[in-house]
C-alpha positions in Angstrom: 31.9 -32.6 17.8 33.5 -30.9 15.2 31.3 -31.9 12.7 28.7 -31.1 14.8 30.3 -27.2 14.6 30.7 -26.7 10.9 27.1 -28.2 10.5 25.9 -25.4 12.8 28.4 -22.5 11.1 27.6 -23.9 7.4 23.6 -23.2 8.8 24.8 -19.3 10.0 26.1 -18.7 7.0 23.3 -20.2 4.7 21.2 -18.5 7.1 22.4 -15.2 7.0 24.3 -14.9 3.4 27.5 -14.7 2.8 29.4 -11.3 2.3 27.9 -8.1 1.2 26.2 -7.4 -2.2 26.8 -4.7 -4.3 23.5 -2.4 -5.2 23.5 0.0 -8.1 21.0 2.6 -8.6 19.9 6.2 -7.7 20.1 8.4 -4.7 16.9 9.8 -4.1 14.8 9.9 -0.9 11.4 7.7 0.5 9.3 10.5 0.0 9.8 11.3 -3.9 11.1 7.9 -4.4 11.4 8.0 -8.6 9.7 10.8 -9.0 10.9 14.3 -7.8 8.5 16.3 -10.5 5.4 17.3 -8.6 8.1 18.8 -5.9 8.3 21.6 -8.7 12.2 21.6 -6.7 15.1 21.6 -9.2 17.5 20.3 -9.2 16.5 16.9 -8.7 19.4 16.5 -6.3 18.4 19.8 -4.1 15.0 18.0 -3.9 16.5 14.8 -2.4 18.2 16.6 0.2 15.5 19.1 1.3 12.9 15.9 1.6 15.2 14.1 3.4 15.9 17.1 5.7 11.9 18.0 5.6 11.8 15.2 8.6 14.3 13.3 8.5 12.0 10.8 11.5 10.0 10.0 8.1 12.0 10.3 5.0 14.9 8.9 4.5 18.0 8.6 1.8 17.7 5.7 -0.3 18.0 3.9 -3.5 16.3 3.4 -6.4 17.5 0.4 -8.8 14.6 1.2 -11.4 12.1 -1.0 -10.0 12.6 -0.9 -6.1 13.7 1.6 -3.3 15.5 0.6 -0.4 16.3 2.8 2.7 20.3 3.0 3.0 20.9 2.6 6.6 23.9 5.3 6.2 22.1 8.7 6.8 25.3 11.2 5.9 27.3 10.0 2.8 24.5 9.5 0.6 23.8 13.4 0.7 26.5 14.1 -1.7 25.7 12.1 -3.6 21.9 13.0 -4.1 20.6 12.2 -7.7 23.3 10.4 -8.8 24.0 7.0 -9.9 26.1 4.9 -7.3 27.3 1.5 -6.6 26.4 0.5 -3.2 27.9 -2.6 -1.3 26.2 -3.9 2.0 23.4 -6.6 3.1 20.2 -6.2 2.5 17.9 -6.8 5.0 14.7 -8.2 2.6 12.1 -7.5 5.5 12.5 -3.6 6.0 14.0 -3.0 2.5 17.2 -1.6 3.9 20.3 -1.8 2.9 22.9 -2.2 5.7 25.7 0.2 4.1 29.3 -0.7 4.2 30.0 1.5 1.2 28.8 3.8 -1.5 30.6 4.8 -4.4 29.6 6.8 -7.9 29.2 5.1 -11.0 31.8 6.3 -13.9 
């Protein structure tokens, strides 16, 4: 029976990953995504925040690594930190692009 249990945990966590994984990229929003020029907004970082708070039911704070964005499940904190570089850590959810935030940070 007991081996029967860690089989099943050792599955859950194969399964569903183990820990969080840090994330390091831009703030920025799903509207502009890498691009905030043809918003003629500046700067960059007022742009963010105004598109997110455009409609915030459609665009959303997230982050741009340079090649991908993903929607950052945490709608407040990232606000301050509009246009900048950050470290995020949290899961990743691969199907909706989100990342599941436990924590954002700026990169020094």
């Amino acid at each position: 029976m007991k081996k029967l249990t860690l089989l099943i945990a050792a599955a859950g966590l194969t399964l569903w990953g183990v820990g969080p994984q840090t994330f390091t990229g831009v703030i920025t929003d799903t509207m502009c995504k890498a691009n905030h020029e043809p918003m003629h907004m500046k700067p960059h970082s007022k742009c963010v925040r105004e598109c997110v708070k455009m409609d915030p039911s459609r665009w959303k704070y997230a982050l741009y690594d340079g090649e991908s964005v993903y929607v950052l499940s945490d709608q407040t904190t990232p606000a301050e930190y509009a246009d900048q570089k950050v470290k995020v850590t949290g899961k990743l959810d691969e199907s909706s692009k989100t990342i599941h935030v436990e924590k954002i940070e700026p990169v020094k």
